[in-house]
Every structure is written in C-alpha cells, then in structure tokens.
N, C-alpha and C positions, 0 to 999 in steps of 0.2 A: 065186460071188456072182451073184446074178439081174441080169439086165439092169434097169438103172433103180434099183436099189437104192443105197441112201448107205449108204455103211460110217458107224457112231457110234463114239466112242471108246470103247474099253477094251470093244467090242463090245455095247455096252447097243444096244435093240432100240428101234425108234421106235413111238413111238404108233401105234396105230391110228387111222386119221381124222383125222389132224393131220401138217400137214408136219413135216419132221425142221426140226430149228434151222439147219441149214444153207441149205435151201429158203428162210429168210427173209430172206435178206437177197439184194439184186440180183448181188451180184459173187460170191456163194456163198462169202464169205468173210467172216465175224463180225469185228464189230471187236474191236479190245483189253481197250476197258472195259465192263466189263459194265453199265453203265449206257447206254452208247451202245448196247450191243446192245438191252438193252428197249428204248426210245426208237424202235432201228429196226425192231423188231418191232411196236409200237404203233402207230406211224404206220403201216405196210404193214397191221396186220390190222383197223384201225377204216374203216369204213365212210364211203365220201367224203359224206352228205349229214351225218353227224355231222363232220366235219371245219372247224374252225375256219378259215376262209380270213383270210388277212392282209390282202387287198383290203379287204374287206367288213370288217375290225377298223378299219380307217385308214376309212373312210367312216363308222362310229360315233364315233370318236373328233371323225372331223370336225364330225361331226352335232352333238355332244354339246358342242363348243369352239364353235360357230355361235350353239347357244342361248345359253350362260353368256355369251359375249360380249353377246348382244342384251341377254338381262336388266339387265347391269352398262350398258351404255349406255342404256337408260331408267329405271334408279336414277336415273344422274348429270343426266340431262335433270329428271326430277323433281326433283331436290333444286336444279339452277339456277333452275325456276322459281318455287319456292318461294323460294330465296336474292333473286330478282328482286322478289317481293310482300314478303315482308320489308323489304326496301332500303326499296321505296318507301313502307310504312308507317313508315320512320323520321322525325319531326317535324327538321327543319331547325332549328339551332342560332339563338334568337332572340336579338338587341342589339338598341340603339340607337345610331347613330353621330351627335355632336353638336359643329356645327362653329358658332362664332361666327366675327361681323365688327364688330369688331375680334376678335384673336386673344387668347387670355389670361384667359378669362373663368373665374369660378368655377360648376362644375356640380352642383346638387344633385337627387336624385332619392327623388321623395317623402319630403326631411326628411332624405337623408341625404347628406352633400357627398362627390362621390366626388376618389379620391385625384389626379388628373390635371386640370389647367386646358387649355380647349380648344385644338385642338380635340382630342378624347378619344371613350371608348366603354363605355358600360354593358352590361357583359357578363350573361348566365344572366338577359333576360328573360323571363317566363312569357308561352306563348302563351295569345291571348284573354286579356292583361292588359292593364290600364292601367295610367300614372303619370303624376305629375306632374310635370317637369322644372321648376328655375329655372335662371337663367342672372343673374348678376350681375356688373358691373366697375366699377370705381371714376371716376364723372363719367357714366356713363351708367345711362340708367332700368332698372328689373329687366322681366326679361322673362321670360314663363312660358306653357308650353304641358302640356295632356293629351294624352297619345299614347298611341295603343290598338294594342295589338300584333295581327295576323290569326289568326286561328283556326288556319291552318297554320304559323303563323312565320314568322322569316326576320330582316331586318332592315331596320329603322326610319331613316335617314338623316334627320339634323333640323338644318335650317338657322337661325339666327337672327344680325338683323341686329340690331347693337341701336342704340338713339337715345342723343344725348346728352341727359345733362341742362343746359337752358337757366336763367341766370339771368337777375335784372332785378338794374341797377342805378340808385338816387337820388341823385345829386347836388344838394346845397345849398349857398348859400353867404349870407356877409354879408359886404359889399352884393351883394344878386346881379344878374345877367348878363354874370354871367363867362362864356368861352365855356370850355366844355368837349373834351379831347383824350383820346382812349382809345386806347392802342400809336399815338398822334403822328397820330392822323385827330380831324378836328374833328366831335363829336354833342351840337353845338346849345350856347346857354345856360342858366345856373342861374336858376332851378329846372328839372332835366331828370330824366324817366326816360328808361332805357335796357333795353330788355327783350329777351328772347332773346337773349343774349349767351353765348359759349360761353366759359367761365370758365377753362379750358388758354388761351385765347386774349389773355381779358383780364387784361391781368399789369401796366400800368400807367393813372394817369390823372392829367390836369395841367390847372390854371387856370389862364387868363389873363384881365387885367382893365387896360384902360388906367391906369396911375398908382397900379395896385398890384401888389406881387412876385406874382410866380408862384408856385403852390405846385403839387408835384410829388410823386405816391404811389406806392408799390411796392402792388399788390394782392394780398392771398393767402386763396384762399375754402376754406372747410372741406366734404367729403366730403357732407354733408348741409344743406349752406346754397345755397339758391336764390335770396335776397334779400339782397343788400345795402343802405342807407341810409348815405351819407355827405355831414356839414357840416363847411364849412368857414367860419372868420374872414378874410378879407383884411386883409395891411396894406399902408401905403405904406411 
C-alpha cells in the first residue's frame, strides 16, 4: 500500500478529488452515528463566511428583544396618556348638600320632596343645571333658593338659616286696664298689643285687675296663625 494512502473498507477505492470519509473528521475516527458523522462533516466542509456564528445569533436575538421591548413600552406610555386625558375628561359627579338651622327641616327640589329631612343631599344633579330648592319646618318661615349647578360640576353646599315665624298678640278686656302677664312677665295694660312674639314661647297669659279675680289662659297657636285677638269679662 502507497505511503499516504487510507485503506476503505471492504477495499472500496476513494474518490478522486475528495477526501476519503476518514480525512473528515479531526481524530480520524468517525463517530458512531451517522448523523453525527454528516453533521461533522458539514460543519468541517462549509465555508467559515457562510457559517452561522452563535455570537453574532445572541446579538440579533438581542437586537431584536431591544426593539420589541421599546415598541411595547411606548404602547403602554401612549395608552397612560391617553388613560390621563380620559380621566380628566370625566365630569365630576354633581349634588347638592343642604343643611338647615334649625335641623329637621322638610327639603323639596323643584316640586319634588326628597326622602330625607336635613340635613341631607340631592344626588344625580345635572351640570349647568338649575333648581329650585325649598326648605320648610314647622313655626318657621319658608325658605327657598335657585341654585345653578357649574358647567364642570361638582357639588353645591347650601346653607339655610331659617326665621321664625313671629306673632302678634291683642289683648282686651272689660273693664280694661288690667295689667297683662305673658309666661309671668308683666306687657303692659288692656287694651294691649303684643307683636313679634315667638309663639313655642308664648304658652301662657294672665289678668290682673285690682277688685277683680284674676283670669289665667293656657295659649295654643295653630301652625298657620300669626294673629291672635283675645277678650276678656272681669269679675269681682
């Protein structure tokens, strides 16, 4: 056998112009599987500028992880700043919060009495609306305001203080000048009026008249009476 020659098996003759199968591989010894041997034949007989380097794979892959990440982080930036102009185009939930002094009063809003006596809140008003609120309690005057809601909304806080309502009271008698007592304080002789009197307050009234009895009243004023008129007979 010639120097340099590789024996083939079963004496087959090697190519011409092509290494024997043996020449391919580094340790001159083929592996087992014949897949590992293409494999190492492939990788040895391809050309290193066609060769796919793993360097240069891991730097695409980086490249490529670099952008999709950019992209996906100014999605999320846009869609916050859009979520930000949203928000702030939503109109703020409009009431009115409505507290009396005294406490207890009845609240109506434009004509319709809502279910709670103050203080309380009329909920779901329209922005850029108006209404009417009253307020009303029992011995004191009604009270009522229009209240305009702002163009952005929000809520209305409405304060109302309310007045009493005042009566007068006339006393008369026969014979008069008697002197007159209202809750046991002396307001003058008969014939007297008596005005601006707060009627929770005035609850009794009494004559007295030298050399004749005393007459003594229990008073009770009705919810819509401002006026009272009362005579009296003296006897001895």
């Amino acid at each position: 056998m010639p120097t340099g020659d590789v024996a083939m098996p079963g004496g087959a003759q090697p190519t011409p112009g092509r290494l024997p199968l043996l020449e391919a591989f580094p340790t001159g010894i083929p592996p087992a599987s014949l897949t590992k041997q293409l494999q190492a034949i492939e990788l040895d007989e391809i050309p290193d500028h066609f060769k796919l380097s793993r360097t240069g794979g891991n730097r695409r892959m980086l490249l490529w992880g670099g952008l999709v990440f950019a992209v996906l982080v100014t999605a999320g930036i846009l869609v916050g700043v859009l979520g930000v102009r949203d928000q702030g185009a939503i109109t703020i939930p409009s009431a009115i919060e409505i507290v009396s002094s005294p406490e207890g009063a009845t609240v109506s809003v434009d004509g319709t009495t809502l279910p709670a006596k103050t203080p309380t809140r009329f909920e779901n008003a329209e922005a850029a609306g108006r209404y009417l609120i009253v307020i009303e309690l029992r011995r004191y005057q009604r009270w009522e305001r229009e209240v305009s809601i702002p163009k952005d909304g929000g809520v209305i806080k409405l304060i109302a203080r309310l007045e009493l309502v005042l009566v007068t009271l006339k006393v008369k008698s026969d014979p008069p000048g008697a002197e007159v007592f209202v809750n046991r304080k002396s307001m003058g002789r008969t014939p007297v009026e008596l005005a601006e009197l707060d009627p929770a307050l005035t609850k009794t009234i009494e004559l007295r008249k030298k050399g004749y009895r005393p007459i003594r009243v229990t008073l009770e004023w009705k919810d819509d009476e401002t006026d009272k008129t009362l005579s009296y007979e003296l006897k001895k």
